[in-house]
N, C-alpha and C positions, 0 to 999 in steps of 0.2 A: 531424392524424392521430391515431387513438387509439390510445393503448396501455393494455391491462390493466398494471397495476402491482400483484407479488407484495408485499403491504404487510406486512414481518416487522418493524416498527420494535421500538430497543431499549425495555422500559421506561422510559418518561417520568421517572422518579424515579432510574434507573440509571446519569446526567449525572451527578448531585447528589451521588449516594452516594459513587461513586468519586473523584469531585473532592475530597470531604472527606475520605474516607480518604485520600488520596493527600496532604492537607497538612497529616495529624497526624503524618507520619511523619516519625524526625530527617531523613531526606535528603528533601527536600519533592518532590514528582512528580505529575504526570499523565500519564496514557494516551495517548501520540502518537493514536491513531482519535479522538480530540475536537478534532485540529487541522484538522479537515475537517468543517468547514459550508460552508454556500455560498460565501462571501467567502474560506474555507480554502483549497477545492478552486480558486478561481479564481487566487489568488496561489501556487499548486503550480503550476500551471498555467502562471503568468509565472516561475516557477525554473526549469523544463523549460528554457525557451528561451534562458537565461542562456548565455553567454558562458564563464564558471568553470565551470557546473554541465555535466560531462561523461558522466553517464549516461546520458540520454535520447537524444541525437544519438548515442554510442556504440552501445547497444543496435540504436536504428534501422540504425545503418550494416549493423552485422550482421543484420539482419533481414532487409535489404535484399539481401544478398548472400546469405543463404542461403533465401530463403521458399519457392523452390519444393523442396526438400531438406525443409525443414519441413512444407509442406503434403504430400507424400506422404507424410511420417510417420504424422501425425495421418489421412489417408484420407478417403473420401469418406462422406459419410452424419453427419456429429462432431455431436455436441450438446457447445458451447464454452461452457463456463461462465470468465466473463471474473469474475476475483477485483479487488476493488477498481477496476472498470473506469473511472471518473472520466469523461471524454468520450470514452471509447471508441476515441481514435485513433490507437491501438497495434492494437488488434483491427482496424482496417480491412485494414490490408493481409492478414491471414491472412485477412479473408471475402472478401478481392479472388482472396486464388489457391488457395482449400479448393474442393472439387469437392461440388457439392450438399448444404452443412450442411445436418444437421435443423432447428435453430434456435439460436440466440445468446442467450444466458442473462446479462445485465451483473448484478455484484452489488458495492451502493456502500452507504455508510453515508450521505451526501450524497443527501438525495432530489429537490432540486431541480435538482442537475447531473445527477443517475440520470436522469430523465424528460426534461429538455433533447437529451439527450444518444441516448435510447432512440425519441425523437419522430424526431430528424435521420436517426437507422440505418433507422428503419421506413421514411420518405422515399426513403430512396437504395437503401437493398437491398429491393423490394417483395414479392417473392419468400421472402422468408426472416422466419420466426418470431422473432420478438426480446419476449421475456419481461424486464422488468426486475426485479430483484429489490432491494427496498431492505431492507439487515437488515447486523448489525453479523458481519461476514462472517468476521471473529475469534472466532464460537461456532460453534456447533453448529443448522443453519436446514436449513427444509424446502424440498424445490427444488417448483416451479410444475408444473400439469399442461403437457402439451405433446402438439400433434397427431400428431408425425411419431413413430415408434419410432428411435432412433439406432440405427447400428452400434455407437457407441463412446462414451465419455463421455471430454475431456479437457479437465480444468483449462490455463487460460493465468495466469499469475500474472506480470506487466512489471515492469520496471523496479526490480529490485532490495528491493522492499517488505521481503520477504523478511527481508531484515536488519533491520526494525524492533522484529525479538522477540528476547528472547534465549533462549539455544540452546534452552534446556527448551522456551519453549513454541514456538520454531519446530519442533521437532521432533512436540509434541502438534497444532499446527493443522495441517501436512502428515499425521498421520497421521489426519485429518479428513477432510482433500482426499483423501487413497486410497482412505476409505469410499465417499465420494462417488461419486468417480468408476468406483469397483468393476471386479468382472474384465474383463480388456481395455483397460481406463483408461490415460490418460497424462500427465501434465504437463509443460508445457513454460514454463520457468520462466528467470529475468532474477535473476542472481545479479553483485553488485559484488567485485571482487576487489580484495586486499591492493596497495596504491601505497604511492608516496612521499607520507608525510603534508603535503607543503608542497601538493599538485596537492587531498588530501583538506580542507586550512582552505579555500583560495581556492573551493572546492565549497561548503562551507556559509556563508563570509562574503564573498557578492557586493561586490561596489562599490557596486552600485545600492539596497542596502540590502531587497531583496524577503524574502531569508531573516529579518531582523527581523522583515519587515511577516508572514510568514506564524508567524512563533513568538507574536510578542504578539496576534498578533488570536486568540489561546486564551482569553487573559485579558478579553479585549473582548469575548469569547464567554458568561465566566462571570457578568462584570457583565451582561450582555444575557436571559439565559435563567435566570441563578441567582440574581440582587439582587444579587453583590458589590459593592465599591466601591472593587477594586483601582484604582492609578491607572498607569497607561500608561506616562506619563513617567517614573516612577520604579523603573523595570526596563529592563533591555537586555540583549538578546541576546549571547548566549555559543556560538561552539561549539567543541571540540578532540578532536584524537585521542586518545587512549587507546591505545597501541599494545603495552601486555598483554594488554587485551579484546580490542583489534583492532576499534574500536568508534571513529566520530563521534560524539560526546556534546553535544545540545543543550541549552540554558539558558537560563532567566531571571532576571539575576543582579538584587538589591535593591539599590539606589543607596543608601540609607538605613536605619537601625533606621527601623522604621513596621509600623502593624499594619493589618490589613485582617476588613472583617468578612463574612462568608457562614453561612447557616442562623444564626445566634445563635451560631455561634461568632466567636471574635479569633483568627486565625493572628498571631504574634509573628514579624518579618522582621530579623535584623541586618545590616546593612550588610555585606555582599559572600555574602550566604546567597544559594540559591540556588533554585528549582523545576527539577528534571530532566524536560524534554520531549518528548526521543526519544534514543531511541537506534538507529544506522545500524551493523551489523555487517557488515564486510569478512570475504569469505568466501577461503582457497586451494580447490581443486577436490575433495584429499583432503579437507576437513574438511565442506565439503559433502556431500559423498559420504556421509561417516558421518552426517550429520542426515538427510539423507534415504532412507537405509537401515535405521535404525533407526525412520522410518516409514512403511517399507514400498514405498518405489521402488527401483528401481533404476537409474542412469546410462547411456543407451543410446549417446546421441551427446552432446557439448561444441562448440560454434560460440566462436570469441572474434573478438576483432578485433586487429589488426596489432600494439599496443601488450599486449595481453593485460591493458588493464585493467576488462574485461568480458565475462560471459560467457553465453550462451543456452546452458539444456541442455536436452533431452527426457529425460522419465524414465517409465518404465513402472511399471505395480503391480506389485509383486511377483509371480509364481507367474500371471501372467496371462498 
């Protein structure tokens, strides 16, 4: 089947740049959004379904119980711009019980799972306009033309993404999304609440070792696309709480002094140094509240689940 694909990729040399910035710095770091290439987004994919990893079944469960509540929120006629949509199958059940979307908007940084993913929706829902949008969904992008006029424009944003920024700029990219989505808009957003940090390590260090396989294939990313000559074995994954952040903090710790070479430069590694690779911020309801009000939503409804370590909320634009 075909699909037009809205081609916004980031500059080709925009990998590069920030990968070197990011490891001239004393605390060494990349951009968690470069842990999603293809073989990224497929081992995120095998974390979802983990056993430890209690987000994604959590979120579901409440989806599940609340979707017709949700789908009349959001109303008939939605142009659903799905943020990070990955394979899309978080969005199914909202286009299973929305009442005549305009059309479904996926936006991934991942263009081979974007189009996998956007071929199977055009398949099953034949009826509905499905735009993929591939572009680094953390800027500022232009949205696709589109046949139908919406009633409404609402962002979906799953699975707690959310927390991959910190507060500044989760608060400048939502108030992105509220341009976006403009008067009358809504978002309906998958935010991780504060737990017991022992329930937060067993989430990020499976048994099965998948959260390794998905932090190092960064660096198997950079050898691949950038010439480095990192070596694999000689790093392992780290992650822990941080419970003044209020932040899962993921790592690539160096086994050894060793140096690694990328563009002409030598990055210097000492043995227990570190690359910082994501960071997961746990939100309470009040401090969301304040992020997302200072960009421009406002909290309409809060869904959680039985434990309350999870939480769906809707949120409208401001003044809309």
């Amino acid at each position: 089947m075909k699909i037009e694909l809205h081609e916004l990729s980031p500059d080709p040399d925009r990998f590069q740049v920030e990968v070197c910035q990011g490891l001239k710095r004393s605390q060494k770091e990349l951009p968690s959004k470069y842990l999603y290439d293809e073989r990224g987004s497929q081992l995120f994919e095998q974390i979802c379904t983990l056993e430890e990893y209690y987000p994604t079944r959590t979120e579901a469960q409440i989806m599940a119980a609340h979707i017709e509540e949700m789908a009349e929120l959001l109303g008939p006629g939605v142009l659903l711009l799905d943020y990070g949509s990955g394979s899309s199958a978080k969005a199914r059940l909202l286009l299973d019980h929305l009442r005549d979307p305009a059309a479904y908007l996926p936006i991934d940084i991942s263009r081979e799972h974007l189009l996998r993913a956007a071929v199977e929706l055009a398949r099953d829902y034949p009826e509905l306009e499905v735009r993929p949008i591939h572009a680094d969904y953390t800027g500022a992008f232009e949205l696709p033309p589109f046949k139908r006029v919406p009633t409404r424009r609402v962002a979906y944003y799953p699975g707690s993404t959310i927390g991959n920024f910190d507060p500044l700029p989760a608060e400048q990219f939502l108030e992105r999304v509220a341009k976006v989505c403009g008067p009358g808009g809504a978002l309906l957003i998958g935010i991780d609440l504060v737990k017991d940090p022992t329930i937060l390590h067993r989430a990020y260090n499976d048994s099965q070792g998948v959260n390794a396989a998905f932090n190092l294939n960064l660096l198997r990313r950079i050898n691949r696309e950038l010439g480095a000559d990192f070596e694999l074995e000689q790093f392992k994954h780290y992650a822990c709480y941080n419970p003044r952040e209020r932040r899962v903090e993921m790592h690539l710790v160096s086994q050894q002094d060793q140096s690694v070479h990328l563009n002409g430069m030598t990055i210097h590694f000492e043995q227990g140094e570190s690359i910082w690779t994501e960071s997961s911020y746990k939100y309470t309801l009040e401090r969301f509240a304040e992020v997302a009000g200072a960009a421009g939503f406002s909290i309409e409804q809060a869904w959680f689940d039985k434990r309350r370590w999870f939480s769906i909320l809707y949120c409208r634009v401001q003044g809309a």
